[in-house]
N, CA, C and O atoms as a DFTB+ gen file, in Angstrom:
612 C
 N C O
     1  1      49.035      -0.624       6.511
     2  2      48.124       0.037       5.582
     3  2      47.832      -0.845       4.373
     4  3      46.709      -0.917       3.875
     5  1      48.780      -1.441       3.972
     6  2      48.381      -2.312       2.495
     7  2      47.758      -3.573       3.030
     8  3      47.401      -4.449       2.242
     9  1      47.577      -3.744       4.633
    10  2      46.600      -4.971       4.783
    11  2      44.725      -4.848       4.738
    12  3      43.753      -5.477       4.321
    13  1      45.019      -3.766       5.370
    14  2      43.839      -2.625       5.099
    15  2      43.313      -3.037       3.470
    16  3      42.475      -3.860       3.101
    17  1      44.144      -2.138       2.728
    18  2      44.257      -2.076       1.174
    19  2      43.397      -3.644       0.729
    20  3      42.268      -3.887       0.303
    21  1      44.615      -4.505       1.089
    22  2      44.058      -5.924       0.733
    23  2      42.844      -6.695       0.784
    24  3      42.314      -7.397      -0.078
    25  1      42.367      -6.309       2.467
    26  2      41.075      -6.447       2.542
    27  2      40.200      -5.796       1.716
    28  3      39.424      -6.366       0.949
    29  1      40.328      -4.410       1.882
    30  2      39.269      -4.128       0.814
    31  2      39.129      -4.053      -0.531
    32  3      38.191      -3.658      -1.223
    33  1      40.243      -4.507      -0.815
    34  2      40.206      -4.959      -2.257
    35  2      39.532      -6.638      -2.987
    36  3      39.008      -7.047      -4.023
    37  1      39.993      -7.170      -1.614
    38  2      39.480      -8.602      -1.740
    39  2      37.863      -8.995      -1.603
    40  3      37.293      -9.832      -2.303
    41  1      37.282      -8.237      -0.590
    42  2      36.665      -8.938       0.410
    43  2      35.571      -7.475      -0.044
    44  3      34.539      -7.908      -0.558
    45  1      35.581      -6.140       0.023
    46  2      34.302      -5.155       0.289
    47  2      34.422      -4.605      -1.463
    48  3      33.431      -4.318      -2.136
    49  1      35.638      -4.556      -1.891
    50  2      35.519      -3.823      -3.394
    51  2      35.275      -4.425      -4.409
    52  3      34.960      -3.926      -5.489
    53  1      35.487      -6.345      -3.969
    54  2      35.192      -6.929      -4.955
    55  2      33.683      -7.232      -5.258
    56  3      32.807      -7.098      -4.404
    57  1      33.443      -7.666      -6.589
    58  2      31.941      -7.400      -7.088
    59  2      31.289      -8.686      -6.799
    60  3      30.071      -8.635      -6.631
    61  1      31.888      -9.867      -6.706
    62  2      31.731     -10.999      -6.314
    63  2      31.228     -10.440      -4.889
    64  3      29.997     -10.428      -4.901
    65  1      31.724      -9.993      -3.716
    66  2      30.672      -9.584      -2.636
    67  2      30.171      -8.369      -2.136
    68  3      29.978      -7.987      -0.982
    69  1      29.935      -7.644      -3.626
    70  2      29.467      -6.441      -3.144
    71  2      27.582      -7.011      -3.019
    72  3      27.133      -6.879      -1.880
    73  1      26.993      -7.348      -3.638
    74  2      25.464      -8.025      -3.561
    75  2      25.858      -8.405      -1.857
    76  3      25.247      -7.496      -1.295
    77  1      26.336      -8.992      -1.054
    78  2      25.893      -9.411      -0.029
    79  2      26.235      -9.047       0.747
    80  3      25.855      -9.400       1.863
    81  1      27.371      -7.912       0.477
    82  2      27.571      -7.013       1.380
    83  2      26.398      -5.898       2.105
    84  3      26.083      -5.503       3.228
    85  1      25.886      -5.632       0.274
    86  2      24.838      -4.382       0.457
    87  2      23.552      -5.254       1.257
    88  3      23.120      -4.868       2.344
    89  1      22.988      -6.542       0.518
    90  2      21.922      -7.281       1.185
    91  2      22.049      -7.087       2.840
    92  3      21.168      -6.621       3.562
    93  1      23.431      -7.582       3.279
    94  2      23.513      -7.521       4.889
    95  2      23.274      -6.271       5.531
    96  3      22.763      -6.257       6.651
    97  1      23.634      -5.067       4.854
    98  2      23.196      -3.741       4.994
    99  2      21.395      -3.431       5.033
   100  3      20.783      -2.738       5.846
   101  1      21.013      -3.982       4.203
   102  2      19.444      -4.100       3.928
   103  2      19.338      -4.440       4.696
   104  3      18.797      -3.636       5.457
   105  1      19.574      -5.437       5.168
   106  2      18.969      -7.006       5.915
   107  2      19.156      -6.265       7.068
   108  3      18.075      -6.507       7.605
   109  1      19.846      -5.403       7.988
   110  2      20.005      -4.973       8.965
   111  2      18.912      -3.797       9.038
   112  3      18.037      -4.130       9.838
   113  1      18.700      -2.722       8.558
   114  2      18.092      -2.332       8.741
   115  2      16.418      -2.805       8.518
   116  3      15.572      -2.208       9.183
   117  1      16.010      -3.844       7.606
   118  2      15.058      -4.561       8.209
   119  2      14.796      -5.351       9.480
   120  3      13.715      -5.500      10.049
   121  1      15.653      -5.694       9.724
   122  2      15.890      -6.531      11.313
   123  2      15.758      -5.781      12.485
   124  3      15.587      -6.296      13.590
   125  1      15.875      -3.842      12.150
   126  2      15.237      -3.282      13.459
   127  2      14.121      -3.022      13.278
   128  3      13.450      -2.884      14.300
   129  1      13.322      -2.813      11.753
   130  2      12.034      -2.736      11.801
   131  2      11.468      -4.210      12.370
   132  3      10.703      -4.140      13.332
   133  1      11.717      -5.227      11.965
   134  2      11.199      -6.799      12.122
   135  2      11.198      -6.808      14.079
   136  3      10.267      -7.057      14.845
   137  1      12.858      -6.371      14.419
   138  2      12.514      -6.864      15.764
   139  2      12.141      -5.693      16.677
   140  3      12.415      -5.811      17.871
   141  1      11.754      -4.968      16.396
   142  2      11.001      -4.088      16.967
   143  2      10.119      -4.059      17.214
   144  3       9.827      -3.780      18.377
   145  1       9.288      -4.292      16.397
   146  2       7.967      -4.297      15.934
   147  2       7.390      -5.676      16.893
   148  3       6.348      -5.673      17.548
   149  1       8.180      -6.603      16.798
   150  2       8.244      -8.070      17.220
   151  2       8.172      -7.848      18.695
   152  3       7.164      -8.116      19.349
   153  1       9.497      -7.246      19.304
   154  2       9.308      -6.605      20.267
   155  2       7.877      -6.077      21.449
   156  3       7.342      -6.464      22.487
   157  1       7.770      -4.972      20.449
   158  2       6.177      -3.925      21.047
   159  2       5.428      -4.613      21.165
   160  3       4.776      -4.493      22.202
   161  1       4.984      -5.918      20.065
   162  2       4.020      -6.036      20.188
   163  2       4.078      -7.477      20.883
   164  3       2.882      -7.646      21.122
   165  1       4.680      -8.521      21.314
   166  2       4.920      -9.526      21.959
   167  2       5.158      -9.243      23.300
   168  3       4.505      -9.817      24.171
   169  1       6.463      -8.000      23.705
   170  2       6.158      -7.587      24.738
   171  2       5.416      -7.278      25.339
   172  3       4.812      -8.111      26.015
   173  1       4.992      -5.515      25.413
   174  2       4.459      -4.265      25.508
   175  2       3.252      -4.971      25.234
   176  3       2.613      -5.459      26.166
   177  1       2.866      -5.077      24.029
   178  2       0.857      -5.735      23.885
   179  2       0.852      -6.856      24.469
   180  3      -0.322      -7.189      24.637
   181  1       1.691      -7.757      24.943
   182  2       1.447      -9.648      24.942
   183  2       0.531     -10.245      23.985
   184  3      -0.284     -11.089      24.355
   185  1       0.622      -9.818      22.647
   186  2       0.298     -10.523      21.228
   187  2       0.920     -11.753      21.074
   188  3       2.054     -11.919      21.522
   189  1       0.545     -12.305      20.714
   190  2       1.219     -14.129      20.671
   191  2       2.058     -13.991      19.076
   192  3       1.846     -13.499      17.968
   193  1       3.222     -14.846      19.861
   194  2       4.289     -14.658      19.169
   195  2       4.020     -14.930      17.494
   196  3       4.708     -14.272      16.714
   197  1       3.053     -15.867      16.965
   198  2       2.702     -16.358      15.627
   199  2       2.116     -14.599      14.855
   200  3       2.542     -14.403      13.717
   201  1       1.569     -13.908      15.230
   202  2       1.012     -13.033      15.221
   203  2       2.255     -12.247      15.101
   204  3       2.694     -11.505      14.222
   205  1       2.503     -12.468      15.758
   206  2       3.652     -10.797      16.315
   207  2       4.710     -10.857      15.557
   208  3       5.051      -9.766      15.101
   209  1       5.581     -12.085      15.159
   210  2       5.523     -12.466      14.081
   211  2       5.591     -12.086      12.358
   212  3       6.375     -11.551      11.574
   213  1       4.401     -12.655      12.342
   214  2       3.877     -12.200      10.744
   215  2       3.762     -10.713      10.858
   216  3       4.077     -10.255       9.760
   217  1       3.423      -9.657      11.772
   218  2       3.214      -8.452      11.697
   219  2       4.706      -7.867      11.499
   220  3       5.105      -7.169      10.567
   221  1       5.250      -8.220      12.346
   222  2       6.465      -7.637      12.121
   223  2       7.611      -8.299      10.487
   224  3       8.385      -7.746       9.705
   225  1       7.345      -9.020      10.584
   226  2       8.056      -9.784       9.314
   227  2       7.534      -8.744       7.920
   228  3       8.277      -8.511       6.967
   229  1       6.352      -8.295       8.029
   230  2       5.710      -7.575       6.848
   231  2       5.957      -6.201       7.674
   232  3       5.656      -5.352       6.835
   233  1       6.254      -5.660       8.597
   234  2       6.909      -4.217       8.524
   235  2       8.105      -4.004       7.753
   236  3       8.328      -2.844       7.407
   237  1       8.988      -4.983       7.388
   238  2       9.877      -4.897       6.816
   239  2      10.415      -5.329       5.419
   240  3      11.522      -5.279       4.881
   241  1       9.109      -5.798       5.028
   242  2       8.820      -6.101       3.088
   243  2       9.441      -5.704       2.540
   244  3      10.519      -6.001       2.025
   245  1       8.292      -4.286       2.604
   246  2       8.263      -3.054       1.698
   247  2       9.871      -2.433       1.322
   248  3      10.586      -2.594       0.333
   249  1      10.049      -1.702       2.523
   250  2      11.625      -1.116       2.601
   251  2      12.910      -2.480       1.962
   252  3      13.869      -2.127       1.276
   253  1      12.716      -3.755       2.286
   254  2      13.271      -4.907       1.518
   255  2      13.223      -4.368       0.035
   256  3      13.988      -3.509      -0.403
   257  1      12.411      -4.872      -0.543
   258  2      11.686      -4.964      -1.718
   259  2      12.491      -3.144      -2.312
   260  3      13.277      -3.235      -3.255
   261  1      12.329      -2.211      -1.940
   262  2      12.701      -1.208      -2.331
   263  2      14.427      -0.966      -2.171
   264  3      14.909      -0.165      -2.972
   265  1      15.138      -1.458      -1.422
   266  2      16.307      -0.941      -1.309
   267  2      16.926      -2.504      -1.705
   268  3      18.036      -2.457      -2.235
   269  1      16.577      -3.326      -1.590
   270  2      17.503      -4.482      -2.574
   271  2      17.093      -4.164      -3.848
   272  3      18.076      -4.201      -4.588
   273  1      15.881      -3.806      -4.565
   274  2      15.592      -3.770      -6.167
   275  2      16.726      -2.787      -6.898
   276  3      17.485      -2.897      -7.861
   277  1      16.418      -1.765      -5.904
   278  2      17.045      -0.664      -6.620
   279  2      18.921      -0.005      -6.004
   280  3      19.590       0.899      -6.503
   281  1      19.172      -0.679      -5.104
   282  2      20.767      -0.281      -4.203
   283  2      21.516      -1.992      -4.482
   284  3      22.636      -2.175      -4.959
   285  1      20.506      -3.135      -4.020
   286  2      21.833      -4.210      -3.611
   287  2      21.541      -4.810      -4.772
   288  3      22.541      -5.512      -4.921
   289  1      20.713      -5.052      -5.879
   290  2      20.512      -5.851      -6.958
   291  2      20.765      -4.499      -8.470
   292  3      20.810      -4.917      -9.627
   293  1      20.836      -3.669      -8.302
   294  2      20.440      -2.941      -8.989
   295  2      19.744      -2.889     -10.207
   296  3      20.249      -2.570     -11.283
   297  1      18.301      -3.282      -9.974
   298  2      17.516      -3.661     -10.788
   299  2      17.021      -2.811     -11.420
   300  3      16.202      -3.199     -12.253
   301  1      17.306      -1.147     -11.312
   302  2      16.668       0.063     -12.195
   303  2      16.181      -0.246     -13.542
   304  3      15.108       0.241     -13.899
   305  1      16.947      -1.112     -14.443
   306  2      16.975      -0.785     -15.541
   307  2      16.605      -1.915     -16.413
   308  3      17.018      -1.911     -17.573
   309  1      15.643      -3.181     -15.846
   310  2      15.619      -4.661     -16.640
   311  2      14.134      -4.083     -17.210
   312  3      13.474      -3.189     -16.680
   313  1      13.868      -4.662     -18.148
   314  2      12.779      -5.088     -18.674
   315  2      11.608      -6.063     -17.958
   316  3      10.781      -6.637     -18.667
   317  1      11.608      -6.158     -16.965
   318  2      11.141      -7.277     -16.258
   319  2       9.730      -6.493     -15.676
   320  3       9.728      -5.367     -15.179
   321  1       8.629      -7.303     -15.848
   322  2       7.094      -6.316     -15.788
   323  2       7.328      -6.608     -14.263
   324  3       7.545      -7.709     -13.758
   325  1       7.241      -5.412     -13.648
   326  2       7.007      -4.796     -12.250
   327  2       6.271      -6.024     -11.253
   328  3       6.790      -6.495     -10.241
   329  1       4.852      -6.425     -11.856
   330  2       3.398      -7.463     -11.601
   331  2       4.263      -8.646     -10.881
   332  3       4.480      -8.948      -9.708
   333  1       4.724      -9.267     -12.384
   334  2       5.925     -10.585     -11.669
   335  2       6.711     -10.297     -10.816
   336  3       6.928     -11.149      -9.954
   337  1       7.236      -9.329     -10.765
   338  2       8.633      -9.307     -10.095
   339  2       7.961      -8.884      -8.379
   340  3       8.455      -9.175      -7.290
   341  1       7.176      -8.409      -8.567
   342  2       6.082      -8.233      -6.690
   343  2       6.261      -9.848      -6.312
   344  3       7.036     -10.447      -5.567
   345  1       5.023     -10.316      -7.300
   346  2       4.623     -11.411      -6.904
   347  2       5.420     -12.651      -7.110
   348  3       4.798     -13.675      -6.827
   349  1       6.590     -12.811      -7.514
   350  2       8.148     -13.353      -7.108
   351  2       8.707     -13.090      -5.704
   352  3       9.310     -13.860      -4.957
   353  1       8.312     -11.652      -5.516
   354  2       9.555     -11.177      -4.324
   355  2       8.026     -11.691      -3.000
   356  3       8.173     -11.915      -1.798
   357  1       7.149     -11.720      -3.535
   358  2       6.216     -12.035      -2.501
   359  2       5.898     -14.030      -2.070
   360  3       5.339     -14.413      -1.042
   361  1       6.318     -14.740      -2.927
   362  2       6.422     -16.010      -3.101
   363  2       7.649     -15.733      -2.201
   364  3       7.485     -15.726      -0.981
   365  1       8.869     -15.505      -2.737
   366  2      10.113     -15.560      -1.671
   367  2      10.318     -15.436      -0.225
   368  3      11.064     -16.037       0.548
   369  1       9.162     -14.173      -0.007
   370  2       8.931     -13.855       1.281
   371  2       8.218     -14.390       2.070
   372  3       8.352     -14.373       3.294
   373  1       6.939     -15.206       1.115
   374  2       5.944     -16.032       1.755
   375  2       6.693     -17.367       2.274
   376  3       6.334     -17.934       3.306
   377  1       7.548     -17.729       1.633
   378  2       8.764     -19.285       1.907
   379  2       9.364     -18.423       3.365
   380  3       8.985     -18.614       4.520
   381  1      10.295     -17.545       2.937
   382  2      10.900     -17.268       4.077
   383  2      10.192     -17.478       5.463
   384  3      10.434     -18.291       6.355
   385  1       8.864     -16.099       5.325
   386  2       8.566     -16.464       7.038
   387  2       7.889     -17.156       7.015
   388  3       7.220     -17.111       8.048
   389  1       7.303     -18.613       5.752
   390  2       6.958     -20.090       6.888
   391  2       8.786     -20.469       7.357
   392  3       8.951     -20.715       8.552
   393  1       9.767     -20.497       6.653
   394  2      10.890     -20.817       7.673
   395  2      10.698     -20.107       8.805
   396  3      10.563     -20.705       9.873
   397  1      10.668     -19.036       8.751
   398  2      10.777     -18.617       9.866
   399  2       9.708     -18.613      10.981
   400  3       9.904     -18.100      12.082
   401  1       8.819     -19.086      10.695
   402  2       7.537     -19.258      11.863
   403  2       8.182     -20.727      12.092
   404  3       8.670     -20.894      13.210
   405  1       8.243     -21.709      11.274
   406  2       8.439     -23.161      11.726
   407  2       9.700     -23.301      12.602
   408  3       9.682     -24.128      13.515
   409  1      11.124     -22.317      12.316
   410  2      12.237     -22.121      13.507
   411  2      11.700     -21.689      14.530
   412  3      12.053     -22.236      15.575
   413  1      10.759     -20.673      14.612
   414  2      10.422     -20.287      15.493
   415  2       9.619     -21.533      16.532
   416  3      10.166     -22.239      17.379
   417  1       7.854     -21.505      16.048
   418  2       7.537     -22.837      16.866
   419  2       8.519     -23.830      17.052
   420  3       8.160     -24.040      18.211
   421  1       9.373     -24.552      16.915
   422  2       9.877     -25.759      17.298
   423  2      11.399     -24.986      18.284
   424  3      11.852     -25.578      19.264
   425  1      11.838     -23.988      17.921
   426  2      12.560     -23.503      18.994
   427  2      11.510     -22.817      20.582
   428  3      11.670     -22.747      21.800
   429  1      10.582     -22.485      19.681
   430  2       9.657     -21.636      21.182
   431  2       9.217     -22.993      22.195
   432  3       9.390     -23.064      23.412
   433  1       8.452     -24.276      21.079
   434  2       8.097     -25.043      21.737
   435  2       9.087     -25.955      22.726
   436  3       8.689     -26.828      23.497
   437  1       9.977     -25.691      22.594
   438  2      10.646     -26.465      23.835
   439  2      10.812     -25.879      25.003
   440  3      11.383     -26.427      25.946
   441  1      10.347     -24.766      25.032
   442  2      10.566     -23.721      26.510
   443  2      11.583     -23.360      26.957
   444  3      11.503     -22.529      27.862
   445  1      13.255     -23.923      26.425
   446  2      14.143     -23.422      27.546
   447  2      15.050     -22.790      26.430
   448  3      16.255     -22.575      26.561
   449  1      14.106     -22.458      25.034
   450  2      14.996     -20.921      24.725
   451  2      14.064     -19.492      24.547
   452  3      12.922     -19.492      24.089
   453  1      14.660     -18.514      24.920
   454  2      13.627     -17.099      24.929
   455  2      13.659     -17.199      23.454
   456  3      14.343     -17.632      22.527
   457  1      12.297     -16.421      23.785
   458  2      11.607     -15.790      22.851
   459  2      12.421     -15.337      21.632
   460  3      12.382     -15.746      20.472
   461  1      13.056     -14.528      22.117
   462  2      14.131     -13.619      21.434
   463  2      15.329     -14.194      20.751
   464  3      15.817     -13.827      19.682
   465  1      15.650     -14.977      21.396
   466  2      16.873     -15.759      21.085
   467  2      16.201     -16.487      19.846
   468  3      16.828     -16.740      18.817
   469  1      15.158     -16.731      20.001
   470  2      14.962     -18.179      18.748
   471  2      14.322     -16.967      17.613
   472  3      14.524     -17.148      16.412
   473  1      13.662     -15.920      18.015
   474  2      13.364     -14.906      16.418
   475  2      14.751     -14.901      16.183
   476  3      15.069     -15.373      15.091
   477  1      15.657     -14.503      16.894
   478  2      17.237     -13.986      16.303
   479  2      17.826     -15.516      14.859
   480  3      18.397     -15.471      13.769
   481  1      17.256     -16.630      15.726
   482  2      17.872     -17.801      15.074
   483  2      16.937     -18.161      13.688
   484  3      17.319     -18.738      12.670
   485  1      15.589     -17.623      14.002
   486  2      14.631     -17.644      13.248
   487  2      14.984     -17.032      11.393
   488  3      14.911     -17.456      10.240
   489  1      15.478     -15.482      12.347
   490  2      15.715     -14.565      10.876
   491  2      16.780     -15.130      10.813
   492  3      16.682     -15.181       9.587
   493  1      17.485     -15.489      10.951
   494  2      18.767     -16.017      10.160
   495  2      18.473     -16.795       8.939
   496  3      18.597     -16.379       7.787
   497  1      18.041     -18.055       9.334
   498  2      17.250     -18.994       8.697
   499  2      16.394     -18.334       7.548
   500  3      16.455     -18.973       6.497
   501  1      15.699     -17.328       7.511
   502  2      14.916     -16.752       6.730
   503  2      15.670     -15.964       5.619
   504  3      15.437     -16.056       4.414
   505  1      16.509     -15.260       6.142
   506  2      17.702     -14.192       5.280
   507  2      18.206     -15.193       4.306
   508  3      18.077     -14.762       3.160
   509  1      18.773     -16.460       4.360
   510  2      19.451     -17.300       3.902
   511  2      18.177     -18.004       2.705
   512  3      18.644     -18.124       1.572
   513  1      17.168     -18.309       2.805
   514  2      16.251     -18.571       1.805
   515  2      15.518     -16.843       1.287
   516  3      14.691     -16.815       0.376
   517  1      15.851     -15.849       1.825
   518  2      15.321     -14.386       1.225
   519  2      16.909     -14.111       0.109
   520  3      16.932     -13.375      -0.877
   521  1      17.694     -14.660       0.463
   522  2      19.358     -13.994      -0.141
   523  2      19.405     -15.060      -1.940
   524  3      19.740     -14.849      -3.105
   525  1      18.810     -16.244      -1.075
   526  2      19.033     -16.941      -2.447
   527  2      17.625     -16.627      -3.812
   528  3      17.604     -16.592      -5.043
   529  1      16.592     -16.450      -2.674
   530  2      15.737     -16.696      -3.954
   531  2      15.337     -14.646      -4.670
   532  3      14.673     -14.176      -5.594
   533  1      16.029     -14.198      -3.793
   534  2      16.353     -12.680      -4.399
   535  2      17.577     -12.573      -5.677
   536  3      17.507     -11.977      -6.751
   537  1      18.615     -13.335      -5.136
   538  2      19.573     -13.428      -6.281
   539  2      19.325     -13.981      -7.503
   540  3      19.651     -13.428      -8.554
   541  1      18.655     -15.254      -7.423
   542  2      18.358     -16.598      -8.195
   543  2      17.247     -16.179      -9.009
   544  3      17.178     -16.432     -10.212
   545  1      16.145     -15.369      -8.191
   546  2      15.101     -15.872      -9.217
   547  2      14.441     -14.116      -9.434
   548  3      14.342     -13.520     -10.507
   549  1      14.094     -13.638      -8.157
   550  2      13.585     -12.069      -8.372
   551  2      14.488     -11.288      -9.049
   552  3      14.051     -10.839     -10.108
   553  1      15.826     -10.932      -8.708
   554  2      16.345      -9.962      -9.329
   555  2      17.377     -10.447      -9.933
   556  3      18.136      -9.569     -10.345
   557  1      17.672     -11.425     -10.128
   558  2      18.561     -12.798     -10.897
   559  2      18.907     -11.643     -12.327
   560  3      19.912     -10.940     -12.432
   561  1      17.936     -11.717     -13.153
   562  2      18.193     -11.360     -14.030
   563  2      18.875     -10.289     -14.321
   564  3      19.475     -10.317     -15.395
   565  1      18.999      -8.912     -13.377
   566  2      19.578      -7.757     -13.317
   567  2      21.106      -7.743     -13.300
   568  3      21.892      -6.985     -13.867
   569  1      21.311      -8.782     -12.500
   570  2      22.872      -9.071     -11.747
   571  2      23.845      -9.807     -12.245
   572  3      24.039     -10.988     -11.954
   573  1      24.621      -9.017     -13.162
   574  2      25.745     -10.181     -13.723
   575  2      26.890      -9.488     -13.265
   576  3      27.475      -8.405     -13.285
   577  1      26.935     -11.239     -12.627
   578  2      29.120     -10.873     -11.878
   579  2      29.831     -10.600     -13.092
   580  3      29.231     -10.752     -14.156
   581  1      31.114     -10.188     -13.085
   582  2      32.386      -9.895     -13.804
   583  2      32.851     -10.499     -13.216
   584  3      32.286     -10.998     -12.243
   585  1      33.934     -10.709     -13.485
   586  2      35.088     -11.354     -12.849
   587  2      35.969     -10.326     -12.388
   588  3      36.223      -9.484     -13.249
   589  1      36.649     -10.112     -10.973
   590  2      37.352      -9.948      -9.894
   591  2      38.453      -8.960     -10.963
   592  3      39.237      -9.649     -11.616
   593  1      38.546      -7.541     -11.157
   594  2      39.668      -7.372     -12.034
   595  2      40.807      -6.940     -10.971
   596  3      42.010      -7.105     -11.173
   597  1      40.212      -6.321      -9.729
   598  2      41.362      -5.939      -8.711
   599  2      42.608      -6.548      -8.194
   600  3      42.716      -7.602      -7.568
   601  1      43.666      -5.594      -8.609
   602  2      44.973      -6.269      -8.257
   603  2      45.485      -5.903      -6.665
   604  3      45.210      -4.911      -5.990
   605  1      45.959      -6.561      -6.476
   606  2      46.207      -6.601      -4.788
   607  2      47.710      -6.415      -4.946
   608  3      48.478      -6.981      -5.724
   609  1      47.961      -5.432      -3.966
   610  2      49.454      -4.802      -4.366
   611  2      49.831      -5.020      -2.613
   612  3      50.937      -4.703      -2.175
Protein backbone atom coordinates (compact mmCIF):
# COMPACT_ATOMS: atom_id res chain seq x y z
CA UNK A 1 0.00 0.00 0.00
CA UNK A 2 2.67 2.73 0.74
CA UNK A 3 4.10 1.83 -2.81
CA UNK A 4 0.85 2.74 -4.18
CA UNK A 5 1.06 5.89 -1.75
CA UNK A 6 4.55 6.66 -3.23
CA UNK A 7 3.64 6.61 -6.64
CA UNK A 8 1.07 8.82 -6.29
CA UNK A 9 2.61 11.08 -4.42
CA UNK A 10 5.59 11.27 -6.69
CA UNK A 11 4.51 10.82 -10.05
CA UNK A 12 0.17 11.81 -10.32
CA UNK A 13 -0.07 14.29 -7.07
CA UNK A 14 2.86 16.04 -7.82
CA UNK A 15 2.34 19.53 -9.52
CA UNK A 16 5.44 19.24 -11.50
CA UNK A 17 3.23 16.47 -13.53
CA UNK A 18 -0.03 17.27 -12.96
CA UNK A 19 -0.06 19.73 -16.52
CA UNK A 20 0.88 16.56 -18.44
CA UNK A 21 -0.86 14.33 -16.84
CA UNK A 22 -4.19 16.28 -17.48
CA UNK A 23 -2.76 17.31 -21.27
CA UNK A 24 -2.44 13.33 -21.90
CA UNK A 25 -6.03 13.11 -20.68
CA UNK A 26 -7.00 15.91 -23.24
CA UNK A 27 -4.80 14.65 -25.73
CA UNK A 28 -6.68 11.34 -25.57
CA UNK A 29 -9.80 12.28 -25.90
CA UNK A 30 -8.85 14.41 -28.90
CA UNK A 31 -7.16 11.46 -30.53
CA UNK A 32 -10.68 9.67 -30.77
CA UNK A 33 -12.17 12.65 -32.26
CA UNK A 34 -8.83 13.09 -34.69
CA UNK A 35 -8.77 9.30 -35.44
CA UNK A 36 -12.05 8.79 -36.09
CA UNK A 37 -12.88 11.20 -38.04
CA UNK A 38 -9.51 10.24 -39.95
CA UNK A 39 -10.86 6.96 -40.00
CA UNK A 40 -14.62 7.63 -41.74
CA UNK A 41 -13.40 9.60 -43.86
CA UNK A 42 -10.11 7.88 -45.41
CA UNK A 43 -11.79 4.72 -45.00
CA UNK A 44 -15.58 4.64 -45.36
CA UNK A 45 -15.40 7.93 -47.98
CA UNK A 46 -11.75 7.02 -49.60
CA UNK A 47 -10.87 10.88 -49.06
CA UNK A 48 -7.15 11.18 -49.52
CA UNK A 49 -5.28 11.00 -46.62
CA UNK A 50 -3.85 14.98 -46.83
CA UNK A 51 -7.48 15.92 -46.63
CA UNK A 52 -8.66 13.50 -44.20
CA UNK A 53 -6.10 14.63 -42.33
CA UNK A 54 -6.52 18.32 -41.91
CA UNK A 55 -10.32 17.53 -41.38
CA UNK A 56 -9.88 15.50 -38.72
CA UNK A 57 -6.92 17.31 -36.99
CA UNK A 58 -9.50 20.43 -36.75
CA UNK A 59 -12.33 18.13 -35.28
CA UNK A 60 -10.34 18.20 -32.41
CA UNK A 61 -9.13 22.04 -31.93
CA UNK A 62 -11.93 23.29 -30.48
CA UNK A 63 -12.54 20.70 -27.51
CA UNK A 64 -8.29 21.11 -27.22
CA UNK A 65 -8.40 24.70 -26.93
CA UNK A 66 -11.36 24.45 -24.34
CA UNK A 67 -10.36 21.76 -21.91
CA UNK A 68 -6.49 22.53 -21.79
CA UNK A 69 -7.38 26.54 -21.27
CA UNK A 70 -9.59 25.97 -18.67
CA UNK A 71 -8.85 22.01 -16.77
CA UNK A 72 -4.93 21.27 -17.80
CA UNK A 73 -3.48 24.95 -17.88
CA UNK A 74 -5.88 26.52 -15.80
CA UNK A 75 -6.10 29.58 -17.50
CA UNK A 76 -9.63 30.93 -16.00
CA UNK A 77 -8.27 33.74 -14.49
CA UNK A 78 -5.10 35.66 -16.57
CA UNK A 79 -5.52 38.86 -17.99
CA UNK A 80 -4.48 37.74 -21.30
CA UNK A 81 -6.98 39.26 -24.30
CA UNK A 82 -8.89 36.12 -25.46
CA UNK A 83 -7.93 37.55 -29.65
CA UNK A 84 -4.10 36.60 -28.90
CA UNK A 85 -4.45 33.80 -27.03
CA UNK A 86 -6.88 32.03 -30.23
CA UNK A 87 -4.50 33.17 -32.53
CA UNK A 88 -1.35 31.76 -30.46
CA UNK A 89 -3.18 28.48 -29.83
CA UNK A 90 -3.93 28.62 -33.66
CA UNK A 91 -0.14 29.34 -34.80
CA UNK A 92 0.66 26.25 -32.43
CA UNK A 93 -1.76 24.14 -34.08
CA UNK A 94 -0.98 25.37 -37.51
CA UNK A 95 3.05 24.10 -36.69
CA UNK A 96 1.73 21.01 -35.26
CA UNK A 97 -0.31 19.53 -38.18
CA UNK A 98 2.40 20.73 -40.81
CA UNK A 99 4.47 18.17 -38.41
CA UNK A 100 2.11 16.16 -38.67
CA UNK A 101 1.18 16.08 -42.42
CA UNK A 102 5.10 16.05 -43.21
CA UNK A 103 5.37 12.55 -40.69
CA UNK A 104 2.72 11.58 -42.32
CA UNK A 105 3.75 12.01 -46.25
CA UNK A 106 7.26 10.71 -45.81
CA UNK A 107 5.99 7.74 -43.62
CA UNK A 108 2.87 7.14 -46.19
CA UNK A 109 5.30 7.69 -49.04
CA UNK A 110 7.29 4.72 -48.63
CA UNK A 111 4.38 2.23 -48.88
CA UNK A 112 5.34 -0.45 -46.46
CA UNK A 113 3.77 1.38 -43.44
CA UNK A 114 -0.27 1.59 -43.07
CA UNK A 115 -1.95 4.28 -43.13
CA UNK A 116 -2.77 4.10 -39.61
CA UNK A 117 0.28 3.21 -38.16
CA UNK A 118 2.09 6.36 -39.50
CA UNK A 119 -1.19 8.92 -38.31
CA UNK A 120 -0.53 7.04 -34.87
CA UNK A 121 3.37 8.08 -35.31
CA UNK A 122 2.23 11.25 -36.90
CA UNK A 123 0.17 12.53 -33.68
CA UNK A 124 2.76 11.76 -31.54
CA UNK A 125 5.10 14.00 -33.21
CA UNK A 126 2.43 16.69 -33.19
CA UNK A 127 1.36 16.37 -29.29
CA UNK A 128 5.06 16.94 -28.51
CA UNK A 129 5.29 20.43 -30.51
CA UNK A 130 1.19 21.07 -29.28
CA UNK A 131 2.57 20.23 -25.32
CA UNK A 132 5.45 22.62 -25.65
CA UNK A 133 4.18 25.53 -27.40
CA UNK A 134 0.81 25.31 -25.09
CA UNK A 135 2.99 25.40 -21.98
CA UNK A 136 5.68 27.90 -23.28
CA UNK A 137 3.91 30.34 -25.04
CA UNK A 138 -0.26 30.07 -25.10
CA UNK A 139 -0.99 29.37 -21.64
CA UNK A 140 2.66 29.85 -20.30
CA UNK A 141 1.64 32.64 -18.50
CA UNK A 142 -1.22 31.06 -16.32
CA UNK A 143 1.03 28.18 -15.03
CA UNK A 144 3.42 28.55 -12.29
CA UNK A 145 5.09 25.34 -10.82
CA UNK A 146 5.72 25.32 -6.95
CA UNK A 147 7.95 23.27 -5.89
CA UNK A 148 7.13 19.48 -4.98
CA UNK A 149 5.96 20.00 -1.11
CA UNK A 150 4.84 16.17 -0.81
CA UNK A 151 6.47 14.02 1.66
CA UNK A 152 6.76 10.43 0.82
CA UNK A 153 6.31 8.33 3.88
Amino acid sequence: MNTVKNIYNTVINNKKYKSIIKFGCVGCLNTVFDFGVFSLLNSFFGINYVISQIVSYCSGTLNSYICNKFWTFNDAKTNKKTTKEIVQFIVVNSASLGVSLIGLSILIKDNSINPFFSKIIAMILAQVVNFLGYRFWVFGGAMKLEPCTNDIA
